[in-house]
C-alpha positions as CSV (number, residue, x, y, z in Angstrom):
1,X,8.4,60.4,5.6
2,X,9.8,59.2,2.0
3,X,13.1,57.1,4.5
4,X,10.2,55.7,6.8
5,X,8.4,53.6,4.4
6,X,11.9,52.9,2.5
7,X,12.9,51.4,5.6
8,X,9.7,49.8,6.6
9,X,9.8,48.0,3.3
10,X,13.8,46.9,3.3
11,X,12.5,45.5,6.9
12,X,9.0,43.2,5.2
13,X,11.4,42.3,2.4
14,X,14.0,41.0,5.2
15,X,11.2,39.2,7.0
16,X,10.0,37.7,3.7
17,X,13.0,36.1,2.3
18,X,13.9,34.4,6.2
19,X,10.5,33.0,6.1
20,X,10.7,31.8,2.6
21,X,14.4,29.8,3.4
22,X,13.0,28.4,6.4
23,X,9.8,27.0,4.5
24,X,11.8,25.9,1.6
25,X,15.2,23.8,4.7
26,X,11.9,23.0,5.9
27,X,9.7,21.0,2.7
28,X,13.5,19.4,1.7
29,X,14.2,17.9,4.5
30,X,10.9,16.4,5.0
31,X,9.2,16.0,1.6
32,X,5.3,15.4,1.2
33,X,3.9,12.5,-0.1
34,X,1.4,12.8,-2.9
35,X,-1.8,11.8,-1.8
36,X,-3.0,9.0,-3.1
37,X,0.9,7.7,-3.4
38,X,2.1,4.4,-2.0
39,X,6.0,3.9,-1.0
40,X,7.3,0.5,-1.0
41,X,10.7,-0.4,1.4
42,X,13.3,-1.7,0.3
43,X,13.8,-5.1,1.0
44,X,15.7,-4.8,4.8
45,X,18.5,-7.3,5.7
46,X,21.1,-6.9,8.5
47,X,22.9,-9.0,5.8
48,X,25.7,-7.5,3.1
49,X,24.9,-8.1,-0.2
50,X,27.7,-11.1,-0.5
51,X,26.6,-13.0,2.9
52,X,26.5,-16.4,2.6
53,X,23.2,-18.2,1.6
54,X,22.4,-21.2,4.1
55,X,24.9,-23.5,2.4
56,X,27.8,-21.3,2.1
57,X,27.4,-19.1,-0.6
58,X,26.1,-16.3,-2.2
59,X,22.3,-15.2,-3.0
60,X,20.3,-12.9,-3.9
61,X,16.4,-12.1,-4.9
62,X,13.9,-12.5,-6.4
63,X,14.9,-16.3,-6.7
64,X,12.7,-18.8,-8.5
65,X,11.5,-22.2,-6.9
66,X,9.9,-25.5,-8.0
67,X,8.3,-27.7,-5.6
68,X,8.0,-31.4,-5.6
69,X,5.5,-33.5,-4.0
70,X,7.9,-35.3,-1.3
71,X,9.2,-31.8,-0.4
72,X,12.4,-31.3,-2.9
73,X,12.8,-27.8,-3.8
74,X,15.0,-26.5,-7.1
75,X,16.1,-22.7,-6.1
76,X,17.8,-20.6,-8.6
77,X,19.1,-17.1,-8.7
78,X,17.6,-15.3,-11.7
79,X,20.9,-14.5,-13.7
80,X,21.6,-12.1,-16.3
81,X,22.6,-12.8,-20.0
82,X,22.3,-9.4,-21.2
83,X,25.4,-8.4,-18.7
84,X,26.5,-11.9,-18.2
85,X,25.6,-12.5,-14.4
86,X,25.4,-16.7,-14.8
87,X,22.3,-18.2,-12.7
88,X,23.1,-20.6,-9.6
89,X,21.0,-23.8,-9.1
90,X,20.7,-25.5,-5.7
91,X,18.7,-28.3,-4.9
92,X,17.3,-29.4,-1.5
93,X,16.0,-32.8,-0.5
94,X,12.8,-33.1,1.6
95,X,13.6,-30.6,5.4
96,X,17.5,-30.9,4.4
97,X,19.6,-28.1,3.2
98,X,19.8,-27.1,-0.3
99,X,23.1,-28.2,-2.2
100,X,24.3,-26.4,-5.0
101,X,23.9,-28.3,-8.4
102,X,26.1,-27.4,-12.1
103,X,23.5,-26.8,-15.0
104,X,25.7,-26.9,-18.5
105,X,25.3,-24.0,-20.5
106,X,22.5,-22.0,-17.8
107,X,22.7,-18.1,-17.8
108,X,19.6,-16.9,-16.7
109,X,17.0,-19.1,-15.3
110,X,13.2,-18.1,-16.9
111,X,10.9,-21.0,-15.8
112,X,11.0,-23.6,-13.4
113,X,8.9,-26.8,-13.3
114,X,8.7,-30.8,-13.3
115,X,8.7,-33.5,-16.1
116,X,8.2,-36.9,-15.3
117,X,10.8,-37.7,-11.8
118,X,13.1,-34.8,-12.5
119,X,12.9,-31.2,-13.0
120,X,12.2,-29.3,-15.9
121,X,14.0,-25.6,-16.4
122,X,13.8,-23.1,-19.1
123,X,16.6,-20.9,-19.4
124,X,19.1,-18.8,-22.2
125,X,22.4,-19.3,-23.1
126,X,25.6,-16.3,-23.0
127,X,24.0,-15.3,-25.9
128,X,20.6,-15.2,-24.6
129,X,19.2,-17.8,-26.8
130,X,16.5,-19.4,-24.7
131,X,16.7,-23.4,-24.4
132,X,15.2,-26.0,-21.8
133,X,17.0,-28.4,-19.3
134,X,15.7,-31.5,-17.9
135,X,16.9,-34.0,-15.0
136,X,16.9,-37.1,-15.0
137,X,16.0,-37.1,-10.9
138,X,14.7,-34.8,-8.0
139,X,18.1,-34.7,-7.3
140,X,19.3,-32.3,-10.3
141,X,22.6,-34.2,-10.4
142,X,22.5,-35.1,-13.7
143,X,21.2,-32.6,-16.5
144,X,20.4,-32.6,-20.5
145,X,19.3,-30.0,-23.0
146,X,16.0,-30.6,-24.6
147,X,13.5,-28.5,-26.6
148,X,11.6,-26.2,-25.2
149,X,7.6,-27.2,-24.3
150,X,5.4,-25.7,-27.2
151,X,3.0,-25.1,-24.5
152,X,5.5,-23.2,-22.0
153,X,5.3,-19.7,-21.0
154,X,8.8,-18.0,-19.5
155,X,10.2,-14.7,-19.0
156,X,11.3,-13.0,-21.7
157,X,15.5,-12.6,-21.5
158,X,15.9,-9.6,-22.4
159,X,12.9,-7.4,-22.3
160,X,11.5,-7.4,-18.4
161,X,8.0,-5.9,-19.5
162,X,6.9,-8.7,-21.3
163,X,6.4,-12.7,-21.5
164,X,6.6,-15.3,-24.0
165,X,3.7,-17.8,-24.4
166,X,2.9,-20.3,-26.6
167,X,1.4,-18.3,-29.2
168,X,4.5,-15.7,-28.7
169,X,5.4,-12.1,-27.1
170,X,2.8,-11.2,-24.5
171,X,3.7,-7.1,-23.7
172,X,2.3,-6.8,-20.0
173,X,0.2,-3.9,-18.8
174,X,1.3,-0.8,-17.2
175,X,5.0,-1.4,-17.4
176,X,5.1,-4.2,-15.3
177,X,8.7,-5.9,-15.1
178,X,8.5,-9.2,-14.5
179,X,10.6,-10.9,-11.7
180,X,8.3,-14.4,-11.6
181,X,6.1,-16.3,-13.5
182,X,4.1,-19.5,-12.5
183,X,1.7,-21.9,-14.6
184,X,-1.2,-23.8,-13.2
185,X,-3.7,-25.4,-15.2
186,X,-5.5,-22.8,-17.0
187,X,-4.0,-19.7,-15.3
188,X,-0.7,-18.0,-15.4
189,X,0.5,-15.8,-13.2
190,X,3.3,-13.3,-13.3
191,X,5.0,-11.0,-10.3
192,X,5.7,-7.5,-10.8
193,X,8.8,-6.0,-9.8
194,X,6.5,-2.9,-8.1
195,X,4.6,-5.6,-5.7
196,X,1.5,-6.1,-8.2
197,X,0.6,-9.6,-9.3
198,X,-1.5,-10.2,-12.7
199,X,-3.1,-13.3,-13.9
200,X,-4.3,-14.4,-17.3
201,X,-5.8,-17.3,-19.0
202,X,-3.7,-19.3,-21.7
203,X,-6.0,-18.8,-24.4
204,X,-6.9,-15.2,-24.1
205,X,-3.5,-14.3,-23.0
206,X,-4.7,-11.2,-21.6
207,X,-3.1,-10.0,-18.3
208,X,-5.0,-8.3,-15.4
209,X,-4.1,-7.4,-11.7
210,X,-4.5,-10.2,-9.5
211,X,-7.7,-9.4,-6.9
212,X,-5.8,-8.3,-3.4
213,X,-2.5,-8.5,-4.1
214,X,-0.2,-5.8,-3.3
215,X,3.4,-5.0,-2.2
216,X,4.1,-9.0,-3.2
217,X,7.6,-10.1,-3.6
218,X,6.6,-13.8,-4.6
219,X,3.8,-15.9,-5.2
220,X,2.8,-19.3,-5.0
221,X,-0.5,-20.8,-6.3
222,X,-1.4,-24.8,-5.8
223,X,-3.9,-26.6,-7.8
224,X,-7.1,-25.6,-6.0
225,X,-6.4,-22.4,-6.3
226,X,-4.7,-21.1,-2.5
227,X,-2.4,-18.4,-3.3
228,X,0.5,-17.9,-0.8
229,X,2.1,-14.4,-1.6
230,X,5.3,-13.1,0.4
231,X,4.6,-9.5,0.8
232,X,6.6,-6.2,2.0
233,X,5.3,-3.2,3.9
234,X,6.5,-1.0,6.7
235,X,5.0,-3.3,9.3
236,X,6.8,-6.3,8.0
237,X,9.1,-6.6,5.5
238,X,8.9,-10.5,5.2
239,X,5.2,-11.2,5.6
240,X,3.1,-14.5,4.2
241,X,-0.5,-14.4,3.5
242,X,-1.9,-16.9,2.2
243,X,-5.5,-16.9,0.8
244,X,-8.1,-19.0,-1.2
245,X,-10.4,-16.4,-3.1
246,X,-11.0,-13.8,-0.3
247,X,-10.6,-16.2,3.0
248,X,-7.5,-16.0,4.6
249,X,-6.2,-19.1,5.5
250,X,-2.7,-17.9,7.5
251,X,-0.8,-14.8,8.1
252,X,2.7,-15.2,9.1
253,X,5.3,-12.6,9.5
254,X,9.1,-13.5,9.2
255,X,10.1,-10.1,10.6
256,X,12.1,-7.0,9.3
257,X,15.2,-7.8,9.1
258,X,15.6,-10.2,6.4
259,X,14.1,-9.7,2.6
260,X,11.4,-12.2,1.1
261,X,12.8,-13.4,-2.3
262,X,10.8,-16.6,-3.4
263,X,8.0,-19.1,-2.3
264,X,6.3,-22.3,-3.7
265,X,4.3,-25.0,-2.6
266,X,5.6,-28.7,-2.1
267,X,2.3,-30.4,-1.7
268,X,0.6,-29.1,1.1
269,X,3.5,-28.1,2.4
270,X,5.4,-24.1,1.8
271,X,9.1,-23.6,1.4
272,X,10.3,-19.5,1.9
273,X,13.5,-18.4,0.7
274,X,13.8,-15.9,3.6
275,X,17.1,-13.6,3.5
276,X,19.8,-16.3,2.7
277,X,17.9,-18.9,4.3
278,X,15.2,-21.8,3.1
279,X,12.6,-22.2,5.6
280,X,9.1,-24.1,5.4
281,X,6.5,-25.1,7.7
282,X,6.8,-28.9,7.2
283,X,6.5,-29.4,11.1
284,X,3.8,-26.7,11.5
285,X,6.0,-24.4,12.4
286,X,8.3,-22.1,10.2
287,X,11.9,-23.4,10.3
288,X,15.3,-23.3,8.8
289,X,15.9,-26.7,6.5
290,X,18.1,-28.8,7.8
């Protein structure tokens, strides 16, 4: 009787340990997802990482854009002076394609703007010391140091989790790493490198999460306040919304197989940077510049 329940039990103990490796192959190949949890794609592109951009060479995101009223964009690739990865700087005349332009001195690009016809661009040096940059034209052919704005806010060179106003370090909430800031009038707004966007107003300088803004890659906001935000989900990963409060004034999806990296307003009119190419809607229509 003893050697029937020894063997009985060698059998359930068998039985047990099968079950428990197939549960185990089973949770590992297919993890859960906590509830509650949100996953964010990676930006897709059928592209390698050193295609060529739309004029020949290389890009990649997040980017930051000024706009100009007749439809002249400044792009720049970010940059890195902690590691030494130097910015690039094109320019691109009203619906034509953007030529690339030689900023003296330009590391890593922090701001982007106007001043009087030209452009105005806050960067740092190799050694990460932040200075400005102003044209003397749209164009961006010809460029001089200058001070920096007392009133400018920029990304901080060296410390993505924080912003540097007028008053000095801003730390922003919840770990956000910024990959975009943009001024307008009494607002600023920054783009987190999760997809959240915050907002604050220059005198408090107190960040909070932007109303209805999630999984965005960019942002654009004009003066009367329309927000144009490239977003990333599963359903698209280069989508456009833009909005005015809660109204949504367009939806627009680029498709999945290129990444949204920058956006800004020209007027009335929106230019994309879309994969490696610049795109706006000039026509009423999205299309490739030039």
């Amino acid at each position: 009787m003893r050697q029937r329940y020894v063997v009985a039990w060698v059998v359930l103990f068998v039985a047990i340990n099968a079950a428990a490796v197939w549960y185990l192959r089973d949770r590992m190949s297919d993890p859960p997802v906590p509830a509650g949890s949100s996953t964010r794609p990676a930006p897709a592109t059928t592209q390698p990482d050193d295609a060529p951009s739309d004029d020949g060479g290389p890009i990649s995101g997040p980017v930051l854009l000024g706009g100009a009223e007749d439809g002249s964009v400044l792009r720049l690739t970010r940059g890195d002076c902690v590691v030494g990865t130097n910015a690039t700087a094109w320019v691109s005349p009203d619906r034509e394609p953007p030529a690339e332009v030689e900023i003296p001195g330009l590391v890593e690009a922090l701001a982007v703007g106007r001043t009087g016809e030209g452009w105005r661009l806050i960067g740092a040096d190799a050694d990460c010391e932040v200075t400005a940059w102003s044209s003397d034209s749209l164009a961006g052919d010809r460029w001089r140091s200058v001070e920096v704005a007392r009133e400018a806010w920029y990304l901080d060179p060296e410390v993505a989790t924080r912003v540097v106003s007028p008053k000095g370090v801003v730390p922003l909430p919840d770990d956000c790493a910024a990959t975009g800031l943009q001024e307008v009038r009494l607002q600023v707004y920054v783009v987190c490198a999760d997809g959240r966007a915050l907002v604050a107003e220059r005198a408090t300088r107190e960040f909070t999460q932007l109303v209805d803004a999630v999984q965005v890659e960019a942002l654009a906001v004009d003066a009367a306040g329309s927000q144009a935000q490239l977003t990333s989900v599963p359903q698209c990963v280069a989508g456009l919304r833009v909005a005015r409060g809660r109204r949504i004034l367009d939806e627009h999806c680029f498709g999945n197989d290129r990444a949204p990296l920058g956006i800004v307003w020209t007027g009335d009119t929106l230019v994309a940077q879309i994969g490696y190419e610049l795109v706006d809607n000039a026509g009423g229509e999205w299309a490739a510049r030039g």
